[in-house]
N, C-alpha and C positions, 0 to 999 in steps of 0.2 A: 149616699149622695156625694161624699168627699171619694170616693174611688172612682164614679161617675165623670166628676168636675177635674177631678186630676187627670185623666183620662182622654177628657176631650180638650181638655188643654196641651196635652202630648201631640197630639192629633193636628192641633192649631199652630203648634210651635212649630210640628215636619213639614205643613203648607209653604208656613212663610218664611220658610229656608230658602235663600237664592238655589237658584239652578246650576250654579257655576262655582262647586264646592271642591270637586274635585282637585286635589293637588293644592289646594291652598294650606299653608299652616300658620294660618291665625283665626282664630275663632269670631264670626261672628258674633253682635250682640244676641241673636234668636236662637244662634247655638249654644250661646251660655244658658240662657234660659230653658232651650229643650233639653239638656242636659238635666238641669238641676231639675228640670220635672221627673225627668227618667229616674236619676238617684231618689226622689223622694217617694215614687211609686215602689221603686223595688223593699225602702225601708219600710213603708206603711204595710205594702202588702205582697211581703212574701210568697206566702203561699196560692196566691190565684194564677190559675193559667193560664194566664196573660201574659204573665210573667217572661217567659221564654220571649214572647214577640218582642217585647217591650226593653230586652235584654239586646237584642238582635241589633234593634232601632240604634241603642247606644253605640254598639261596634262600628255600626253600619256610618255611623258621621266622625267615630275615627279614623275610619278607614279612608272615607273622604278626604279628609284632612291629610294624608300622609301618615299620622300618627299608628304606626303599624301594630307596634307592642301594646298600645292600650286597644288596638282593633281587636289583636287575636287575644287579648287576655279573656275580653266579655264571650267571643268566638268561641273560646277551648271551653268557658265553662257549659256553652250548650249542648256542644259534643258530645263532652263528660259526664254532665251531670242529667242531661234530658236527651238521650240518643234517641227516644222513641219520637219526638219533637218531629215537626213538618219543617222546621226551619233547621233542625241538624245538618242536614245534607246541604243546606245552602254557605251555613254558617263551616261547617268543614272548607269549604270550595274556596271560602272570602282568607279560611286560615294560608290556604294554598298561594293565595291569590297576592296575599298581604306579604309573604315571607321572599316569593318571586320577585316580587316590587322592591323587595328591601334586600335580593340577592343574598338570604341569609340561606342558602342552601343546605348548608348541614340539620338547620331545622326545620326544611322541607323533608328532608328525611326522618327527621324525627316524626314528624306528624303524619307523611302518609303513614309509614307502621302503624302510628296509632288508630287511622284512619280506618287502616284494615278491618279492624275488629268490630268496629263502629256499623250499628246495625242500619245506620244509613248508605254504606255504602258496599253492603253485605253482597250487591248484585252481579255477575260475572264482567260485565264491562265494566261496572265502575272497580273491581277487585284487579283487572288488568291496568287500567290507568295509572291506578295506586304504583301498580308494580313498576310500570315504566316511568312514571316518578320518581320513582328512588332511585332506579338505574341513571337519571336526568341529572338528578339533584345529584350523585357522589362525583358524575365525569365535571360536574360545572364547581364542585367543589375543589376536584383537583386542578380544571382551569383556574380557579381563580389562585389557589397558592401557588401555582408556575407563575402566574400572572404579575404574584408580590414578588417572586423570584426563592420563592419557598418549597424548591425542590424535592427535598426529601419528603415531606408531607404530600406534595400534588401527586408524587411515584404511591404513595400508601395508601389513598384513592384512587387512584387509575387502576393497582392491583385488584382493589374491591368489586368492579365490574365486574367478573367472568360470574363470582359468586352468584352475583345475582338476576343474569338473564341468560337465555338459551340462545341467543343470538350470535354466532360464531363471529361473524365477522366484527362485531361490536364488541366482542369479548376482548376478539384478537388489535384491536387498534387500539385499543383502552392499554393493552398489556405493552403493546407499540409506543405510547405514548408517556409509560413509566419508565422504557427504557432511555426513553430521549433526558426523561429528567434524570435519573441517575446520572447518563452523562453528563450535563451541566453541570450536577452536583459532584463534579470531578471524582467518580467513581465506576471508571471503566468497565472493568472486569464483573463488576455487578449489572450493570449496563447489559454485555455481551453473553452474561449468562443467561439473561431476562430475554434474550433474541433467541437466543439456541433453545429456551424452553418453548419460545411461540411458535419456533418455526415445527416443533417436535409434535407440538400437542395439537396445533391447529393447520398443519400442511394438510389435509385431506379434505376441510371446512371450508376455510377460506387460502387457500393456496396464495394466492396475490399479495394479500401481507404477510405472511408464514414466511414466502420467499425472499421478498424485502427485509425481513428479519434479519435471516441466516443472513444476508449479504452485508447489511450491516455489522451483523455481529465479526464478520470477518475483518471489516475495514477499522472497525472498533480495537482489535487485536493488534492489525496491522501498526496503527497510530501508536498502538503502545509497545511497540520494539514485541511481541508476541507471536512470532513470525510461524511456528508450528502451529499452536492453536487456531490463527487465523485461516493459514492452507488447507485444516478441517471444516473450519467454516463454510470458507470456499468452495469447497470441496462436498460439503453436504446442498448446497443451493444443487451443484451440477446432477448428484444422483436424485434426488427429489426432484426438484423443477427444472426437468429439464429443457420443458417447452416454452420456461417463463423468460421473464424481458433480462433477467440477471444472468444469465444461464453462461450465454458466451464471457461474459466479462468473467463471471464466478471462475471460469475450469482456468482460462489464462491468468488471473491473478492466481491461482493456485498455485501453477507452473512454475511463475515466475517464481514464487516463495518455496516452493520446494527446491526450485535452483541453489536460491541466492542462500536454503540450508546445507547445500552437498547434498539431496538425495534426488541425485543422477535418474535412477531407473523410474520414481514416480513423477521427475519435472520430465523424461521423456515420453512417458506416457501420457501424458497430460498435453506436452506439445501435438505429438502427434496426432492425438484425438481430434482438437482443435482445429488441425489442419486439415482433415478430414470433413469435418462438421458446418465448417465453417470458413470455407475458400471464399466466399463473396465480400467478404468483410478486410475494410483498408488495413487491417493490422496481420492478415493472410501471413503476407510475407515474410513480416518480422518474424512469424512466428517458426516459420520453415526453416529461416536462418537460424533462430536460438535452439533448433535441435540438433544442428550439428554443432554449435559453440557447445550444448551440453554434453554432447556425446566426445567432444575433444577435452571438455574437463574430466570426462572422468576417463579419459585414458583409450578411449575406445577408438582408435584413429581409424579405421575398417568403416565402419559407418556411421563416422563424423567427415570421409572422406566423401563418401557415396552422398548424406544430404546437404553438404557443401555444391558437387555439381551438381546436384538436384536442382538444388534453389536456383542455383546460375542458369540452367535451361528452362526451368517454370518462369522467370520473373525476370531474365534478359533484358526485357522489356521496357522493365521499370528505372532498369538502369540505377538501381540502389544497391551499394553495397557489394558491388559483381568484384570489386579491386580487392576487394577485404576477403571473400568468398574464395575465389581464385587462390589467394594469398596461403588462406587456411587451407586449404585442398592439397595446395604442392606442399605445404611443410608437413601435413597428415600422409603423406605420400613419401616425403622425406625420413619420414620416422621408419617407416610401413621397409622402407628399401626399396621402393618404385619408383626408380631415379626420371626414368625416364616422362612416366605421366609427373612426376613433380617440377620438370621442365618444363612440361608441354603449359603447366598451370601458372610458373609462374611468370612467362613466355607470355601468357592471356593478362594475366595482371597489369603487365608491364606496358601493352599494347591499350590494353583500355583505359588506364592512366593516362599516359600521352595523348588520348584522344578526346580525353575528358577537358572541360574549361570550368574557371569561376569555384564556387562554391564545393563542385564536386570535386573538382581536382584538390581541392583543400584540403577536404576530410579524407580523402584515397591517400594522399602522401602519405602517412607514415608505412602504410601497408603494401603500399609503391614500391619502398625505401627496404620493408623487409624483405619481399619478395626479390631485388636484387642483391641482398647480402644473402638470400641463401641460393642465388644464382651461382655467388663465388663459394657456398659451402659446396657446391654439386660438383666444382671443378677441383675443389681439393681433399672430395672422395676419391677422383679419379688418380690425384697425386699418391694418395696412400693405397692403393694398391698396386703401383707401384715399388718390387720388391727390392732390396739393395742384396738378398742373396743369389749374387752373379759372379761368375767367374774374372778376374783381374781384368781380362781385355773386352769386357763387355759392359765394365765398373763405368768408364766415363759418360759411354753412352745412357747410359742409365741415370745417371746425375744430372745429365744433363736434357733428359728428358722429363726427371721431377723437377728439374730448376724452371723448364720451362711450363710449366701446367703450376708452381708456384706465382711465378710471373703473370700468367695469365688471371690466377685466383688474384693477387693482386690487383691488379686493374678493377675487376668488379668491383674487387672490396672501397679500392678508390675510390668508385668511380658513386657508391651510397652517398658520399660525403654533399654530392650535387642537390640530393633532395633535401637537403635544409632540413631534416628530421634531427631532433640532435641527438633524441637517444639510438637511432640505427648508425648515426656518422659516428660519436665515439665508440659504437660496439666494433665497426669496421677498420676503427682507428686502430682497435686493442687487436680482435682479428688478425690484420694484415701485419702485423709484427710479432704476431704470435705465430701463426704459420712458418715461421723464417726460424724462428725461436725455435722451434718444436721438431724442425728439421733438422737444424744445429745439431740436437739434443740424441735425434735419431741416430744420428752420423756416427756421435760420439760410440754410441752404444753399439751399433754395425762393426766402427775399428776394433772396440773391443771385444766382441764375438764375431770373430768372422767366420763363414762357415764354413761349415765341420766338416765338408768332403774338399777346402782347398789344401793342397798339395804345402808342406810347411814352406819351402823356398820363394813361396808366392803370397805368404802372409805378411810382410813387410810392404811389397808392391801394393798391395790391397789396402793395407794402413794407410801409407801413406799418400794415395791417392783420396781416399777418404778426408785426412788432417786438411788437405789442400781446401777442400768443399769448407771444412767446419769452420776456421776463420771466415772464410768469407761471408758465410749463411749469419753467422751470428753478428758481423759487421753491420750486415742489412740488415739485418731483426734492430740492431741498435740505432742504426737509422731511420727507423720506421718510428721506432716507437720514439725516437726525439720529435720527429715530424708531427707526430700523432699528438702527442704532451702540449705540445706548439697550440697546434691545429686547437686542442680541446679548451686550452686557455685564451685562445683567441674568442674560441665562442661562446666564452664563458660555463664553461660547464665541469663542475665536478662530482661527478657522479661513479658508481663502479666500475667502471670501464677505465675512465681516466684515472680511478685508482690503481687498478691493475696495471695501467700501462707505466704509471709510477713505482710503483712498486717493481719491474721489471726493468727497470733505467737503474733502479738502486744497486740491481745485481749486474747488467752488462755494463752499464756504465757510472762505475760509480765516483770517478775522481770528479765528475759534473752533476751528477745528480745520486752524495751519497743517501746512502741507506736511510729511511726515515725510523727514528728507532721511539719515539714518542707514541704514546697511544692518546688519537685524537676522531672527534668525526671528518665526515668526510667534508663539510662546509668550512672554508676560510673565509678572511678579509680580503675583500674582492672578486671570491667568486659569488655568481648568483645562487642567491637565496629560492630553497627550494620550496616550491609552492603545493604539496600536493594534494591530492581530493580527495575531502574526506565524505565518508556515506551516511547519511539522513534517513534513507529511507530505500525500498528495491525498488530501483530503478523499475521504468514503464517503456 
């Protein structure tokens, strides 16, 4: 009768429980009482099988309650110790249910495993559940330690994923999302190795993150001064996805880092491609211009000359950059000895420069500026080939034919000084005194060899017609390069040019400007302080 009477007093106690338990954590009066009936049934009578329900009931009002760890304590032990129980399978569920609630994920995982085994839940859906529980419960684990900011652990969960589901794309985001934390965890290179294995293992699964990977992995690099490692990166997006949204950014950043390493032949392969693939895109252009800039670095002036006027005829249009283009084309053409087409270009420069206004006329001056300082190198090719082995009565005319093609290169070289460029004015500065200089010099060397078929009686005439030129040439070298000294400290600038043209006053003239015999840099007090750019990162 006393297991009877405790019994239905269990029973009495669960009626007269409010309805409105849930969530609360304070025990009613009824609850303390059903309680203490539950504890005194389990001690009286252990062994009846009842038991298990009566056990359940207990869990079941801390669960209520909020009180989670005393839920699943009574919870595990039905599990455990009475799997065969009708209420196992429930009492598993409340385990799930209680840990959820209290976001203790890691031993959500625990207890599905345990779960597994559990002949409650032996059935093939509920054996799948289990499984996509644990995969649930390790990504919410490793969200919650990113969440504390406990990065190395959230990466050591997120890794744990691929383990344990077939799920490609779930695998691969999970592995996505260790590498994010590694980076936080200020650990780069771990980071980007973690992208180059996802994009490795799972390009063929899930392509779309795989892709995202490698692309990060590249940018990963990039940020860390890793400039070759990254260009593979890059470089692996292009030949794997190359239908994907990365694709064009991948092969151009590639480009550009194989540039800004000197390897000339794969940032030109790379441009080109580019250019090919991908003409509709606002950055076309650039890109057609940096394959002749690459193609003039490494020397290849033939065709860095060719995609110089390419660009200018493709992209006319757009009117970017045609000053600069132009510019590059005559001096690749100057090198080349095709005097003529490096007129004709720099002739075009000069013309669309003046035609230009505002902003663009801005950025074209310097390229303006060079293009006519090698207008005045093109006239004082034509001086030097002019020869000085001529016969006595053909000597003046001759002088006086390179005097005048000197004269002329001067004026150009002048006439730089208008475009307010300052590194092209003092290079014209130095230039157009060194021209005068250099003739001087020539002269000297003419008197002294003269040539080998003049008749002796006419070697003196010859000299001395000569001596006549050298003073004078060298008078105006001396006065250029005072003018020029002037001119450069007016504009505040001392840079190598103005050095050289100092250094050249030391020697023609030195009772005014002797020899500077000190070794010093090239900034004094008073001139401006040089400001120059320093690189963070390849330029875009």
């Amino acid at each position: 009768y006393h297991k009877d009477a405790l019994f239905n007093a269990m029973n009495a106690f669960e009626l007269a429980r409010p309805k409105d338990t849930a969530g609360r954590h304070q025990l009613y009066p009824v609850d303390k009482k059903f309680g203490e009936a539950i504890d005194l049934y389990a001690t009286l009578f252990p062994a009846d099988k009842a038991l298990v329900g009566v056990i359940f009931k207990n869990g079941q009002m801390f669960y209520d309650y909020g009180e989670y760890d005393e839920a699943i304590k009574r919870f595990g032990v039905i599990v455990t110790k009475y799997p065969d129980d009708d209420n196992a399978g429930p009492a598993g569920d409340r385990i799930l249910s209680a840990l959820n609630k209290a976001q203790d994920y890691e031993n959500i995982e625990t207890w599905a495993r345990k779960l597994k085994k559990a002949k409650s839940f032996a059935a093939k859906e509920q054996q799948a559940r289990l499984d996509r529980l644990i995969v649930e419960s390790i990504q919410k684990s490793g969200d919650k330690y990113a969440d504390a900011g406990k990065y190395l652990e959230a990466a050591t969960f997120y890794l744990r994923v691929p383990k344990e589901t077939g799920d490609a794309k779930l695998a691969a985001q999970a592995v996505t999302n260790a590498g994010v934390m590694y980076e936080k965890a200020k650990q780069p290179e771990k980071a980007a190795d973690i992208y180059l294995e996802l994009a490795e293992k799972y390009g063929d699964k899930s392509p779309d993150i795989a892709e995202k990977a490698a692309f990060a992995a590249g940018t990963v690099y990039e940020n860390v001064i890793y400039y070759d490692r990254a260009a593979k990166a890059y470089e692996l997006v292009w030949t794997r996805f190359r239908t994907g949204s990365k694709a064009a950014d991948a092969l151009y950043n590639a480009a550009l880092l194989r540039q800004a390493l000197g390897q000339n032949k794969e940032a030109i392969a790379h441009y080109t491609e580019y250019a090919k693939k991908f003409r509709e895109r606002k950055d076309a252009p650039e890109v057609a211009f940096n394959i002749g800039v690459v193609y003039e670095s490494a020397g290849e002036d033939g065709p860095a000359y060719a995609a110089f006027t390419d660009y200018a005829k493709v992209y006319r249009s757009t009117g970017k950059r045609l000053v600069e283009a132009f510019t590059r084309a005559g001096r690749t053409a100057l090198r080349l000895g095709q005097q003529k087409k490096a007129q004709e270009a720099f002739a075009t420069a000069q013309r669309l420069w003046k035609a230009a206004s505002g902003k663009d006329k801005k950025e074209a001056t310097p390229w303006a500026a060079e293009a006519r300082y090698h207008e005045g190198e093109l006239i004082f090719r034509a001086y030097e080939k002019v020869s000085l082995d001529v016969a006595p009565k053909l000597l003046e005319k001759t002088l006086k034919g390179k005097a005048k093609l000197l004269s002329d290169a001067e004026k150009v070289y002048t006439s730089v000084i208008d475009y307010q460029d300052l590194k092209w004015a003092t290079a014209a500065l130095y230039r157009v005194g060194q021209v005068y200089d250099g003739f001087a010099d020539a002269l000297v060397t003419a008197s002294n060899k003269p040539p080998a078929n003049l008749p002796p009686d006419q070697v003196q005439a010859y000299q001395d017609g000569i001596t006549t030129y050298v003073v004078a040439m060298q008078e105006k070298a001396a006065q250029l390069y005072t003018a020029g000294y002037q001119k450069a400290i007016q504009m505040q600038v001392y840079d190598e040019y103005t050095a050289k043209i100092r250094e050249a006053l030391g020697r023609l003239a030195a009772d005014k400007y002797p020899p500077e015999r000190e070794s010093r840099g090239k900034e004094r007090v008073g001139d401006r302080p040089p400001t120059p750019p320093y690189q963070t990162e390849v330029v875009r």
